[in-house]
N, C-alpha and C positions, 0 to 999 in steps of 0.2 A: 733732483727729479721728485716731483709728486706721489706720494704713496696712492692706490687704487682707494683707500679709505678715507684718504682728503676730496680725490676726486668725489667720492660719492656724497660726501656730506657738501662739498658746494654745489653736487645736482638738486641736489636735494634742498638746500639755500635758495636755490634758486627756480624752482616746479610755478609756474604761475598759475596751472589751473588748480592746483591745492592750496594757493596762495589766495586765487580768490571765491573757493569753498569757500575757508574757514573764513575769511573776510564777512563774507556774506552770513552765515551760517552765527557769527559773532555779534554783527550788527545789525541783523534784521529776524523777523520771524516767519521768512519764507521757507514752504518746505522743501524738503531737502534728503535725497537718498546719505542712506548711514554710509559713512567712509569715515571712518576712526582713525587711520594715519594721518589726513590730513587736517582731522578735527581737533586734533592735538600738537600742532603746531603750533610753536611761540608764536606771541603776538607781534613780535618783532617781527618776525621775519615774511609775514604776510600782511601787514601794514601798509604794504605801498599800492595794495589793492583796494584797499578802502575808500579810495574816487568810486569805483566799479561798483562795489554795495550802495553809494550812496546815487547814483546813476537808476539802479534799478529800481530804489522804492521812490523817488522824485518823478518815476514813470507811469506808476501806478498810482501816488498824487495827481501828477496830472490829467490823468484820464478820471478822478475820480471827480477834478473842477468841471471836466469838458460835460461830465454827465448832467452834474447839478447848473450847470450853469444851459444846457437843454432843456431840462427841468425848468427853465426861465426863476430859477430862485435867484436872489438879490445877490448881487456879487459880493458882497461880503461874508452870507450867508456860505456861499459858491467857496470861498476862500476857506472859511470854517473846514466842510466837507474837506478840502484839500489837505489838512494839515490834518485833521483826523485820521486822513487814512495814512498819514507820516508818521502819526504816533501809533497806530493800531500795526502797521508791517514793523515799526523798529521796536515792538515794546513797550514804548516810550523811553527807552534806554539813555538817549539825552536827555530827556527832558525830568529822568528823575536825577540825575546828576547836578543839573541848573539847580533844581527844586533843593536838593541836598547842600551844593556849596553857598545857594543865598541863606539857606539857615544858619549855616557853620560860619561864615564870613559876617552874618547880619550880628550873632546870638551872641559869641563868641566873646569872652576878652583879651583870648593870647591863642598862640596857635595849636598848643595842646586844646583847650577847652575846643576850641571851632575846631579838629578833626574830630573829635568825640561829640559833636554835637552833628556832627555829617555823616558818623555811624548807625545813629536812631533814623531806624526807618520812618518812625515819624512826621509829617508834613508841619512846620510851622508860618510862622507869617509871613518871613521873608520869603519863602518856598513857594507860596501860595500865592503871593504879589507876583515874582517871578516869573512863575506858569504864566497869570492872566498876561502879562505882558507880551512875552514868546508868542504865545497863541494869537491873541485877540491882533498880535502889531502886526506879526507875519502874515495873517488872513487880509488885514485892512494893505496890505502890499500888494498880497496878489490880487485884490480887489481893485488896484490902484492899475495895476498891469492889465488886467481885466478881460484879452482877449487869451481865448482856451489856448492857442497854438503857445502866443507868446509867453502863457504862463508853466507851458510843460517847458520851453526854453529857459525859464529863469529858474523853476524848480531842480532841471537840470544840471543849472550850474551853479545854485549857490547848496546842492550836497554834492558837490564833485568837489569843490573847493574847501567847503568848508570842513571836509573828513579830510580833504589832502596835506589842513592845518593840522591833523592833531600830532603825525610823526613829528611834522618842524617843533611842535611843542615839546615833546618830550627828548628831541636830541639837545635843545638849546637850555633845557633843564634839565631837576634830579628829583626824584619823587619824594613825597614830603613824609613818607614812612618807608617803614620797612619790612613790610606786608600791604597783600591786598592786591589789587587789578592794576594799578599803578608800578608798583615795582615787581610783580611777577609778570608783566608784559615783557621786558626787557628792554635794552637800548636797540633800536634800529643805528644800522649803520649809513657811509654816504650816499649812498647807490641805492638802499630804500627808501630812505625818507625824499632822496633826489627826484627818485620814478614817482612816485605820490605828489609833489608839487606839480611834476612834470605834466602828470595824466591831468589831474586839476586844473592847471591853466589851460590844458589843448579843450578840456571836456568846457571851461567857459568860452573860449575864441571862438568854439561852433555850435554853442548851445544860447547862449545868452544873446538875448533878442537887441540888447542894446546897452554901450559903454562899457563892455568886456573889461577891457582895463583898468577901468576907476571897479570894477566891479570884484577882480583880483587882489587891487592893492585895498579897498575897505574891508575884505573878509581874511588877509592875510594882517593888515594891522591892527584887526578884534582881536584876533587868537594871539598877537603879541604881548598886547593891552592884558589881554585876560593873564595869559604865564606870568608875565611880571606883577601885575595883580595878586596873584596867587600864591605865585612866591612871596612877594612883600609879607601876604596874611598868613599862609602857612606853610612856609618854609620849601613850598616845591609842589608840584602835580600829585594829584590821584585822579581814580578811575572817574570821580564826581565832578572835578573840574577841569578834566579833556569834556566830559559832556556838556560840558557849563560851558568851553573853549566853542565847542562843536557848534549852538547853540549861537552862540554870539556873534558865533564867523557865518553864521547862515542868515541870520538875521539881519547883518551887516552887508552880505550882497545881494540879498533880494533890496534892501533898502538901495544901494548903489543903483543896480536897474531899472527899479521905477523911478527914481528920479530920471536918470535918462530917459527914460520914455517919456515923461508927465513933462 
């Protein structure tokens, strides 16, 4: 029989609304009433919320195209706007992680050198090609997508998907230190990183304007692409290239969708 103190730690394994607090509270810069129990929960174990954080600032992207794109500014322009306000509510928390591993991957000649060269806060070229690309490709997509509704649909689900990639990353790998965001997250287990795909795919089937499917399998085979990548170059995931992962699996399904549409 179950002692009362196993039960309370699998209640507590498993609280979703303090699972998706800290979710949110982790990957976005919405505010947020103080609740410090569940602000200090592993990352593990509220990981499989992270569709739900990426669900809400894809929400506020896209009301922020519907405005600009009122505004009768150029859709690309409109697209700009959009992704700005993705980097202004997440931080840009991916998109300095991209910026970090193309240094460390571009600079690098061995996989000691490229983490240390992904420690300096620094921006270098690879970094800074990287961003332009992220940005300028994703804007010229939803540019491509081009109606407001349909683009809160595809913003919808290529951050439900492409945050539901990064537990599968980290169960199918092993972090490339032994410090840092990467191995102090912890391993997610089956039943987390399971609900994260889970929510991911349900959050494309009803969000995504068009080719759902091709739009799940190109942002779930970035984020493969990327791990095995990453592992190759340095020996396993950090916090820099789940954002790098993040990043690729997003970009990968907005590109899925417009094609579909276009």
């Amino acid at each position: 029989m179950a002692s009362s103190d196993d039960k309370d730690e699998k209640k507590e394994t498993m609280n979703p609304l303090k699972d998706v607090y800290a979710s949110v509270l982790f990957l976005t810069r919405l505010p947020a009433p103080s609740w410090p129990v569940a602000a200090n929960r592993q990352l593990a174990q509220s990981i499989w919320a992270f569709p739900v954080a990426g669900i809400s600032v894809a929400i506020i992207a896209g009301a922020a195209f519907s405005i600009a794109e009122a505004l009768s500014l150029p859709l690309f322009v409109s697209g700009l706007v959009a992704i700005a306000a993705l980097i202004l509510v997440t931080g840009a928390l991916h998109e300095d992680g991209l910026a970090d591993t193309a240094d460390g991957i571009g600079g690098g000649h061995d996989a000691q050198s490229r983490l240390e060269i992904m420690s300096d806060s620094r921006i270098g070229t690879y970094g800074a090609i990287a961003l332009i690309i992220s940005v300028t490709g994703r804007a010229a997509l939803l540019a491509t997508i081009a109606q407001p509704f349909l683009v809160l649909g595809a913003l919808v689900a290529a951050a439900a998907i492409s945050r539901a990639a990064l537990p599968l990353t980290m169960v199918l790998d092993t972090p490339a230190k032994t410090s840092g965001l990467g191995a102090d997250a912890g391993k997610p287990d089956g039943m987390t990183w399971g609900l994260a795909v889970l929510l991911g795919v349900v959050a494309v089937a009803i969000a995504a304007p068009a080719g759902w499917v091709i739009c799940v399998i190109a942002a779930l085979l970035a984020a493969l692409v990327a791990g095995w990548f990453c592992r190759a170059r340095l020996g396993g995931y950090t916090g820099d290239t789940l954002g790098a992962t993040q990043q690729m699996a997003e970009f990968s399904a907005l590109a899925a969708i417009a094609a579909s549409i276009s």
